[in-house]
CHARMM-style PDB file with segment names, atoms N, HN, CA, C and O in Angstrom:
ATOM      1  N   UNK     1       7.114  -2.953 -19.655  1.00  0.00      PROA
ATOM      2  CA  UNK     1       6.987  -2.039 -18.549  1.00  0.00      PROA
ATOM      3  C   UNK     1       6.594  -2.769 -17.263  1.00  0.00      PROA
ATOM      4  O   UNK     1       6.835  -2.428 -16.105  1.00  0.00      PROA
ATOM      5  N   UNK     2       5.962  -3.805 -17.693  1.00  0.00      PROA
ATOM      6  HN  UNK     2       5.765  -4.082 -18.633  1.00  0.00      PROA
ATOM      7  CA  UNK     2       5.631  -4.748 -16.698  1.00  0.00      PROA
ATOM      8  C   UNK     2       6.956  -5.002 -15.332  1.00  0.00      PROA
ATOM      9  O   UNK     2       6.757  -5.129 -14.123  1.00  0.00      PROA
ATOM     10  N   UNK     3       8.312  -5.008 -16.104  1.00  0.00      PROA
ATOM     11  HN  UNK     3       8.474  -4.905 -17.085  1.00  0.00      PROA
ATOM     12  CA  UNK     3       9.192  -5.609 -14.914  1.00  0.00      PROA
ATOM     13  C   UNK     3       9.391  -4.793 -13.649  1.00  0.00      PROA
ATOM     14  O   UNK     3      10.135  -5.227 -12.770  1.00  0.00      PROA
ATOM     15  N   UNK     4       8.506  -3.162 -13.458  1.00  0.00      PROA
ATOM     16  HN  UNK     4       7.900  -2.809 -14.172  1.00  0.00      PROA
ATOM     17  CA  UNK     4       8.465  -2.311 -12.694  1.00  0.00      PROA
ATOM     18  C   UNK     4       7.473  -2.664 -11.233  1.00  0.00      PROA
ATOM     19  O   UNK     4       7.355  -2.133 -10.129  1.00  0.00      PROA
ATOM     20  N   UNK     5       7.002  -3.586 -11.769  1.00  0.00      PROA
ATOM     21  HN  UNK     5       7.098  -4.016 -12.666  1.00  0.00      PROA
ATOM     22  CA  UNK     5       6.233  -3.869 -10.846  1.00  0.00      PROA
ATOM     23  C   UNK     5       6.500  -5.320  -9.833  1.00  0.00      PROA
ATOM     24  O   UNK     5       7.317  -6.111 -10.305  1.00  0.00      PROA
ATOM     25  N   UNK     6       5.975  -5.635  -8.724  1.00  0.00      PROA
ATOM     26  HN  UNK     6       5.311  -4.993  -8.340  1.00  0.00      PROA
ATOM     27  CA  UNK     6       6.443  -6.996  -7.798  1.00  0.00      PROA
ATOM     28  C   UNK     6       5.683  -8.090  -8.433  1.00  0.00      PROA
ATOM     29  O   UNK     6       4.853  -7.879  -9.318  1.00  0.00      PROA
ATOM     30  N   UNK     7       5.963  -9.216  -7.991  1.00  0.00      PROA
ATOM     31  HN  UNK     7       6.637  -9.387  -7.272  1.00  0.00      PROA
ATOM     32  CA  UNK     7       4.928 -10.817  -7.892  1.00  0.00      PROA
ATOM     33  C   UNK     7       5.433 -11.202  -6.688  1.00  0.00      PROA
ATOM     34  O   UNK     7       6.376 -11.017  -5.919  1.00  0.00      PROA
ATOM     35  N   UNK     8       4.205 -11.944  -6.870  1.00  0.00      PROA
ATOM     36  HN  UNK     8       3.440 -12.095  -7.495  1.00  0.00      PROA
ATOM     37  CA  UNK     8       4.016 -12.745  -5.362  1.00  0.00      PROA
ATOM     38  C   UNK     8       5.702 -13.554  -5.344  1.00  0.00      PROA
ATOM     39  O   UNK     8       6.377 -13.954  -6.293  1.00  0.00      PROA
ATOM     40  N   UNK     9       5.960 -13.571  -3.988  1.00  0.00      PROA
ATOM     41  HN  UNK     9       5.412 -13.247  -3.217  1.00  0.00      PROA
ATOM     42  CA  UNK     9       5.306 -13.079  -2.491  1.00  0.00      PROA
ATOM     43  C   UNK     9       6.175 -11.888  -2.590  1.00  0.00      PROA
ATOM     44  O   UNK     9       5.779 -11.115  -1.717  1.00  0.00      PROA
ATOM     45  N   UNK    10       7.031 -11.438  -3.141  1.00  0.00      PROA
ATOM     46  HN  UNK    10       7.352 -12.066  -3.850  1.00  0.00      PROA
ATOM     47  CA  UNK    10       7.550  -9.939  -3.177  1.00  0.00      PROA
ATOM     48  C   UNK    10       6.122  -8.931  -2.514  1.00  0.00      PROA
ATOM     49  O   UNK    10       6.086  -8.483  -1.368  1.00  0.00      PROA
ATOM     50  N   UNK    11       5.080  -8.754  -3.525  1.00  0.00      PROA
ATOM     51  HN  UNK    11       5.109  -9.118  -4.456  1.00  0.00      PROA
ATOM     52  CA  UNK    11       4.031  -8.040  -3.771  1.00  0.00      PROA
ATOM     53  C   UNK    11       3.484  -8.036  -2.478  1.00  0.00      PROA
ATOM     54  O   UNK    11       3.457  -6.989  -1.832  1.00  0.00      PROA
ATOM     55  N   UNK    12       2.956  -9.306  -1.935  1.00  0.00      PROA
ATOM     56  HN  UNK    12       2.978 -10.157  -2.460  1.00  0.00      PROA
ATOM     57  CA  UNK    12       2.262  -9.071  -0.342  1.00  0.00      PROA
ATOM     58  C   UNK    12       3.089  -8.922   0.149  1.00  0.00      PROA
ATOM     59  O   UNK    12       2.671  -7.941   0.765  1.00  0.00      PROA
ATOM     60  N   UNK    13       4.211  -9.050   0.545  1.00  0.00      PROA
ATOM     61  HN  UNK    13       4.550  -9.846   0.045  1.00  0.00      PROA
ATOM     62  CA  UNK    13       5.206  -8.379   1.746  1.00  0.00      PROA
ATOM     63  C   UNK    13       5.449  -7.232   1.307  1.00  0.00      PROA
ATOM     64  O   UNK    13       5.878  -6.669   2.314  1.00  0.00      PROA
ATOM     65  N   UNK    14       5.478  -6.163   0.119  1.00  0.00      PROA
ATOM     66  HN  UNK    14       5.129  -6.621  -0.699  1.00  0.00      PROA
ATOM     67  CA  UNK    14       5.463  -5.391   0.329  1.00  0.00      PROA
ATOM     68  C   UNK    14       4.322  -4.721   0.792  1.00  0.00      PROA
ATOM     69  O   UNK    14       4.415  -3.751   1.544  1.00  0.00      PROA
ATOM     70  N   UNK    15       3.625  -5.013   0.534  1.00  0.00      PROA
ATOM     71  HN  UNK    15       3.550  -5.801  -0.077  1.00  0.00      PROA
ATOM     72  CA  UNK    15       2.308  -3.998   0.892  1.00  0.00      PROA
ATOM     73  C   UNK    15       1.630  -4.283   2.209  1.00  0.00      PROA
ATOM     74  O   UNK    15       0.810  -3.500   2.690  1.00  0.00      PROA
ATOM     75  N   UNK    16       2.071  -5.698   2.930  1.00  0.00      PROA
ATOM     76  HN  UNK    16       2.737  -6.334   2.540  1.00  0.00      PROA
ATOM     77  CA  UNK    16       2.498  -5.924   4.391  1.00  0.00      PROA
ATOM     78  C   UNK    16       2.897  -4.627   4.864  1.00  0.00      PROA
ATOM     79  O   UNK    16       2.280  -3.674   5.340  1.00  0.00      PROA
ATOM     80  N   UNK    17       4.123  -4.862   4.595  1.00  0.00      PROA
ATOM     81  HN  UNK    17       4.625  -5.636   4.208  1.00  0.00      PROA
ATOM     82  CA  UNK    17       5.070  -3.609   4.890  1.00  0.00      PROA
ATOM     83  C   UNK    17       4.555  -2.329   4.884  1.00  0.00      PROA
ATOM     84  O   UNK    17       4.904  -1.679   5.869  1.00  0.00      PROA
ATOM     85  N   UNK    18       3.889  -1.789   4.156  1.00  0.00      PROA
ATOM     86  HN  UNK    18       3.605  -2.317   3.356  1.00  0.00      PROA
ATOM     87  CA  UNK    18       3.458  -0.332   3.544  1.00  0.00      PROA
ATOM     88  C   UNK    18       1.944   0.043   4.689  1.00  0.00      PROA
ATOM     89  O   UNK    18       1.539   1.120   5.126  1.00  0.00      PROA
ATOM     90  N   UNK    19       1.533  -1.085   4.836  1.00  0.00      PROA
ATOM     91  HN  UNK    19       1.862  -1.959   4.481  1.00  0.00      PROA
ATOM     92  CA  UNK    19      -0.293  -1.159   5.814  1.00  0.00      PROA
ATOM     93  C   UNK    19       0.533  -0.955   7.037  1.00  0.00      PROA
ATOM     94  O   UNK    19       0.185  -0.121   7.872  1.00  0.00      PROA
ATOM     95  N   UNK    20       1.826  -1.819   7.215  1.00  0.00      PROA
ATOM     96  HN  UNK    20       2.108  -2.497   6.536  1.00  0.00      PROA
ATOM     97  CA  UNK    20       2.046  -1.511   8.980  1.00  0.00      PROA
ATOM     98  C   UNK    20       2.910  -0.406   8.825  1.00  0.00      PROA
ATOM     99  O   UNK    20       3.303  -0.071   9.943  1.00  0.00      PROA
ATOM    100  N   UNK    21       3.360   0.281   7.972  1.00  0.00      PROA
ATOM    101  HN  UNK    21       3.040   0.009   7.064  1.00  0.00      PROA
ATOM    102  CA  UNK    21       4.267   1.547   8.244  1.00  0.00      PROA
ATOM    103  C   UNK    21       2.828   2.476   8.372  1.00  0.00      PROA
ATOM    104  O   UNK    21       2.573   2.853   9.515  1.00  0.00      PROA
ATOM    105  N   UNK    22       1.953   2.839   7.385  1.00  0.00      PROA
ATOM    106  HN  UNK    22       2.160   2.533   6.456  1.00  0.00      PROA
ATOM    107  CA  UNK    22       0.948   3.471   7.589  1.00  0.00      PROA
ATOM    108  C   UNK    22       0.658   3.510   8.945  1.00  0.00      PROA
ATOM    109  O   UNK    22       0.972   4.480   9.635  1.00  0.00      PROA
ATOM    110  N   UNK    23      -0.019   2.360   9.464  1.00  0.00      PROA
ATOM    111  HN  UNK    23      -0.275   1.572   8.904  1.00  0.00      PROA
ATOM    112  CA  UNK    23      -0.568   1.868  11.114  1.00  0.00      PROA
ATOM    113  C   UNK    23       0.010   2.657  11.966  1.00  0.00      PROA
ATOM    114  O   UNK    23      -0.562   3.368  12.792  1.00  0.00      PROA
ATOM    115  N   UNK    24       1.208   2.548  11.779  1.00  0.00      PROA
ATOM    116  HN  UNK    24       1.672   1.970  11.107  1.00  0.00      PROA
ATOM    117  CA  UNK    24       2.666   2.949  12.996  1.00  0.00      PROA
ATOM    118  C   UNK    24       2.680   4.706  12.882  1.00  0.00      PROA
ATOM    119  O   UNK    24       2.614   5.458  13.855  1.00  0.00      PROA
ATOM    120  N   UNK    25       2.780   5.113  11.503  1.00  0.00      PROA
ATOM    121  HN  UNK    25       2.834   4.503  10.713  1.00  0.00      PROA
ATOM    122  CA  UNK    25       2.686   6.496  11.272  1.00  0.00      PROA
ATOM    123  C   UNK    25       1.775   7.273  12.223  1.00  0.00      PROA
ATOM    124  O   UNK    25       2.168   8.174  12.964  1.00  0.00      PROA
ATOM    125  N   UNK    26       0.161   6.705  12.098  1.00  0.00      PROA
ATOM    126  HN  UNK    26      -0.158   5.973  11.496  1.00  0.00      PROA
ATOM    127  CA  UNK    26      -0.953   7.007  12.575  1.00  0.00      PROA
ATOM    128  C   UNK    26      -1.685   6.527  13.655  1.00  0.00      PROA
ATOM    129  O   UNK    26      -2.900   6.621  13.833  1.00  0.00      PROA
ATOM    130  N   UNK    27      -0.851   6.008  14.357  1.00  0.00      PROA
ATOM    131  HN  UNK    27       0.136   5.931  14.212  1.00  0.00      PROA
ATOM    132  CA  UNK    27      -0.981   5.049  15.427  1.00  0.00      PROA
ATOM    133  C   UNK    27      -1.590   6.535  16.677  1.00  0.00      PROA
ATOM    134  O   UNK    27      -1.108   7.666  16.621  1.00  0.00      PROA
ATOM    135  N   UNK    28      -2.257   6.279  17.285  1.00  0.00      PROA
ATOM    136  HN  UNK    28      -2.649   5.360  17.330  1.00  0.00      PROA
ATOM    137  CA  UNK    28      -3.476   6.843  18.456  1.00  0.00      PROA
ATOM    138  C   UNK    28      -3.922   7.794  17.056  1.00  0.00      PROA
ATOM    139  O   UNK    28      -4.244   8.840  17.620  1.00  0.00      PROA
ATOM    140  N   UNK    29      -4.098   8.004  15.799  1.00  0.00      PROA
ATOM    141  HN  UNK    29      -3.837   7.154  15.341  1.00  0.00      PROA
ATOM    142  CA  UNK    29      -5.332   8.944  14.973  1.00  0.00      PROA
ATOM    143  C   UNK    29      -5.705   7.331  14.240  1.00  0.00      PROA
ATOM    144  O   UNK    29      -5.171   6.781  13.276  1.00  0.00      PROA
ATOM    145  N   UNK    30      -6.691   6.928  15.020  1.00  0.00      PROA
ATOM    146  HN  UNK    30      -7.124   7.375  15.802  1.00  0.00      PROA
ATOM    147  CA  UNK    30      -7.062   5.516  14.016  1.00  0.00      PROA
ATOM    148  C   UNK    30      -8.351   6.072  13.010  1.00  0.00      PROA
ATOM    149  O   UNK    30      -8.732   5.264  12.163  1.00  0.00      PROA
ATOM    150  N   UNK    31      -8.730   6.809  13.037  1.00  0.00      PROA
ATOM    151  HN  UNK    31      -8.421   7.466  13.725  1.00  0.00      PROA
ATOM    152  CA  UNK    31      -9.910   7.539  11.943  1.00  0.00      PROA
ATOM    153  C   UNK    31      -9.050   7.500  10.356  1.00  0.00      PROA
ATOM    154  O   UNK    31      -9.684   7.329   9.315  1.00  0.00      PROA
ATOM    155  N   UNK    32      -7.578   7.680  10.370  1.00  0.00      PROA
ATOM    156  HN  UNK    32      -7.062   7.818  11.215  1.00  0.00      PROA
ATOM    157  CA  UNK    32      -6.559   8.117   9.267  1.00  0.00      PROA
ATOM    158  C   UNK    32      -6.103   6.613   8.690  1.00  0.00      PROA
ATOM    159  O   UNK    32      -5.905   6.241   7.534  1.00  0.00      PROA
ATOM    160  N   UNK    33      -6.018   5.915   9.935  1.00  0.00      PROA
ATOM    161  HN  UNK    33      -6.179   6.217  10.875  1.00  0.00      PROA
ATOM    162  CA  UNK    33      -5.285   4.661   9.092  1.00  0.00      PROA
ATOM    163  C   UNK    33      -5.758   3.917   8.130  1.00  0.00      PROA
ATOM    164  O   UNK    33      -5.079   3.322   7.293  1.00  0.00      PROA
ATOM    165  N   UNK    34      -7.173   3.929   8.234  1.00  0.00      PROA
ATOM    166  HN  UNK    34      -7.725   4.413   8.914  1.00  0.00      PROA
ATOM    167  CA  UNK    34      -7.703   2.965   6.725  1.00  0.00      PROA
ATOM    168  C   UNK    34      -8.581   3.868   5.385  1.00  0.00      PROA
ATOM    169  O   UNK    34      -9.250   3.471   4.430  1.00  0.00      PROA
ATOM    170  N   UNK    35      -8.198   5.203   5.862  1.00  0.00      PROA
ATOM    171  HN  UNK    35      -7.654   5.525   6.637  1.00  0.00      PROA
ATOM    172  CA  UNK    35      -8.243   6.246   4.378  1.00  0.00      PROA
ATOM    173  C   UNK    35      -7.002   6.013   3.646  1.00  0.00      PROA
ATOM    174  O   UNK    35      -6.885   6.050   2.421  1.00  0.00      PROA
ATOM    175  N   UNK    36      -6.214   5.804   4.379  1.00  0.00      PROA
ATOM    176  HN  UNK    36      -6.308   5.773   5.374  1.00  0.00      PROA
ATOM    177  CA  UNK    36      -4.941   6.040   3.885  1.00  0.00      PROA
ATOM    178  C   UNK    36      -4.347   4.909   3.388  1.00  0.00      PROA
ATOM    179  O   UNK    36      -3.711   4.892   2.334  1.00  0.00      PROA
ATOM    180  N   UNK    37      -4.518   4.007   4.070  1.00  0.00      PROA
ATOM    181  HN  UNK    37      -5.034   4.021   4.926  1.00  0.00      PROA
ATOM    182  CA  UNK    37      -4.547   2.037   3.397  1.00  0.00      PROA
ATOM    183  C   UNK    37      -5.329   2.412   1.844  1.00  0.00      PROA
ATOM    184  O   UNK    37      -4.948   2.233   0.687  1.00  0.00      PROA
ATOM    185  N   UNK    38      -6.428   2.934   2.346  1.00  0.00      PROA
ATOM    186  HN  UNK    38      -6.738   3.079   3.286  1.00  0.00      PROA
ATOM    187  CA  UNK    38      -7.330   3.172   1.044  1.00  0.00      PROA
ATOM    188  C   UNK    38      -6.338   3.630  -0.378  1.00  0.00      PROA
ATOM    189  O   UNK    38      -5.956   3.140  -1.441  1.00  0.00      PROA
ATOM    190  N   UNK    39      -6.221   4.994   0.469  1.00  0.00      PROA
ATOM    191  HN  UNK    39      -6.531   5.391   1.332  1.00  0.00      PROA
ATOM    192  CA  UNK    39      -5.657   5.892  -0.570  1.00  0.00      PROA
ATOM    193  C   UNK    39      -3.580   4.938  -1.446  1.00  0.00      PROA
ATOM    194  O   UNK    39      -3.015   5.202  -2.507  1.00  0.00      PROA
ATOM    195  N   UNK    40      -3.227   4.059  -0.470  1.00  0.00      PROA
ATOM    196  HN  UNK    40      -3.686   3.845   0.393  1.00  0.00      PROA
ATOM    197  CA  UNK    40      -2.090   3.587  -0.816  1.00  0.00      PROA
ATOM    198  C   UNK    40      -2.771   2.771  -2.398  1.00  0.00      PROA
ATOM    199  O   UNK    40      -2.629   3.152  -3.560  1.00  0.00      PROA
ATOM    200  N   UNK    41      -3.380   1.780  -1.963  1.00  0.00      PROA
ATOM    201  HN  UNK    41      -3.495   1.471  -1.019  1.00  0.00      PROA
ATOM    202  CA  UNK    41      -4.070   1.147  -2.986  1.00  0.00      PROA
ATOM    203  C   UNK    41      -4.846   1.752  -4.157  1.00  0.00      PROA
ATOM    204  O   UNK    41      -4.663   1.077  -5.170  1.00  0.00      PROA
ATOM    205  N   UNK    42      -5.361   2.421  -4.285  1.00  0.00      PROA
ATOM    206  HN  UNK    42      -5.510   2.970  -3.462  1.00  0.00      PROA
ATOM    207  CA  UNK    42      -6.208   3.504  -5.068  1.00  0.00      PROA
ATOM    208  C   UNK    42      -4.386   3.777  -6.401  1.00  0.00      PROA
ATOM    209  O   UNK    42      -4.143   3.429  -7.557  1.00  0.00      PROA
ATOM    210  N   UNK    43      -3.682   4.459  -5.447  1.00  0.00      PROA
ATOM    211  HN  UNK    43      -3.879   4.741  -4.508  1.00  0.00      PROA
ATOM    212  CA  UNK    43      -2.460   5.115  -6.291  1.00  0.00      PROA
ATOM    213  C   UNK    43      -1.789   3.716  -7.018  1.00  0.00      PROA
ATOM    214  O   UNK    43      -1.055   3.882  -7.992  1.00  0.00      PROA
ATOM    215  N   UNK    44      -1.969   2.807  -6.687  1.00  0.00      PROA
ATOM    216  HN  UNK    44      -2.565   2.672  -5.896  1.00  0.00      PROA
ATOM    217  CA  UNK    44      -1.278   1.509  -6.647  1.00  0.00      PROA
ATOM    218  C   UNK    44      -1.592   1.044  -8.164  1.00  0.00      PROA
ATOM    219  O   UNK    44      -1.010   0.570  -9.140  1.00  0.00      PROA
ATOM    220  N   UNK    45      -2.993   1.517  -7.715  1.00  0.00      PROA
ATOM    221  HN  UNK    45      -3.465   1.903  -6.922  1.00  0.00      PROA
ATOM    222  CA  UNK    45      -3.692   0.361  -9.292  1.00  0.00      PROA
ATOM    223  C   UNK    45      -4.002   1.825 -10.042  1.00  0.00      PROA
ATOM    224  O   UNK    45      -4.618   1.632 -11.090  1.00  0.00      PROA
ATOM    225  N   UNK    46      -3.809   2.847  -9.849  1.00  0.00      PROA
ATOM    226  HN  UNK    46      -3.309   3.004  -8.997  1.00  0.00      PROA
ATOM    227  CA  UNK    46      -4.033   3.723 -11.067  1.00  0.00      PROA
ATOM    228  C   UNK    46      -2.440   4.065 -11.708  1.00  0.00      PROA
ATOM    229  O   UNK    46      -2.156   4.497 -12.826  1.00  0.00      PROA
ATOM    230  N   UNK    47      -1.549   3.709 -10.586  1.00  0.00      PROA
ATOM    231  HN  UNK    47      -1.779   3.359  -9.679  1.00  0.00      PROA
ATOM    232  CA  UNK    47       0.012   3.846 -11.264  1.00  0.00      PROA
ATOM    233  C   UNK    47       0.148   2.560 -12.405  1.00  0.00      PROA
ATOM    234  O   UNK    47       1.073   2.612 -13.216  1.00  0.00      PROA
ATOM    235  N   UNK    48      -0.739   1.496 -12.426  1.00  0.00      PROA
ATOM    236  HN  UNK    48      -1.490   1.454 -11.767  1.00  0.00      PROA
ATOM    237  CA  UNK    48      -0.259   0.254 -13.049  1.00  0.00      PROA
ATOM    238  C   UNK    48      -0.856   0.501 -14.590  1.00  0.00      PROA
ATOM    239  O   UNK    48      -2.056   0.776 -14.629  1.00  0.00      PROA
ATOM    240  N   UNK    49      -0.104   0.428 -15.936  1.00  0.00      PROA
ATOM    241  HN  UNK    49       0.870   0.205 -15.905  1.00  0.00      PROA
ATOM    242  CA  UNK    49      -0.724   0.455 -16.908  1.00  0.00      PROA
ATOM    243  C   UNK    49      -1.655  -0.053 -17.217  1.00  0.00      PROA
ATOM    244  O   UNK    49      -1.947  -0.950 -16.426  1.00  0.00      PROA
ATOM    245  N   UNK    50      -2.579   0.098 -18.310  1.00  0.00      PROA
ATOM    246  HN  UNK    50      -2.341   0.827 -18.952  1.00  0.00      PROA
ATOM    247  CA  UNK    50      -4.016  -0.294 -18.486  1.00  0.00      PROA
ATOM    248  C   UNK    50      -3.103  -1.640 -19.572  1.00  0.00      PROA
ATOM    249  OT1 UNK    50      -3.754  -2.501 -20.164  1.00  0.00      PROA
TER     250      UNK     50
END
């Protein structure tokens, strides 16, 4: 199940990617942008099998 997931450097550019789409989304509400960084990561590692 493992092959569902990235490795480096796939993995940091995506999630590059995912922090500045967030940013851009919420760009002038900066109170939202790092709940939501939060909340990307949170789903990230509870989507990944134990």
């Amino acid at each position: 199940m493992d092959d569902y997931f990235l490795e480096e450097p796939d993995k940091s550019d995506f999630e590059a990617m995912v922090e500045e789409a967030i940013r851009s989304c919420f760009a002038g509400k900066e109170k939202l942008i790092t709940p939501n960084i939060n909340a990307f990561y949170l789903g990230k590692h509870k989507a990944r099998p134990n």
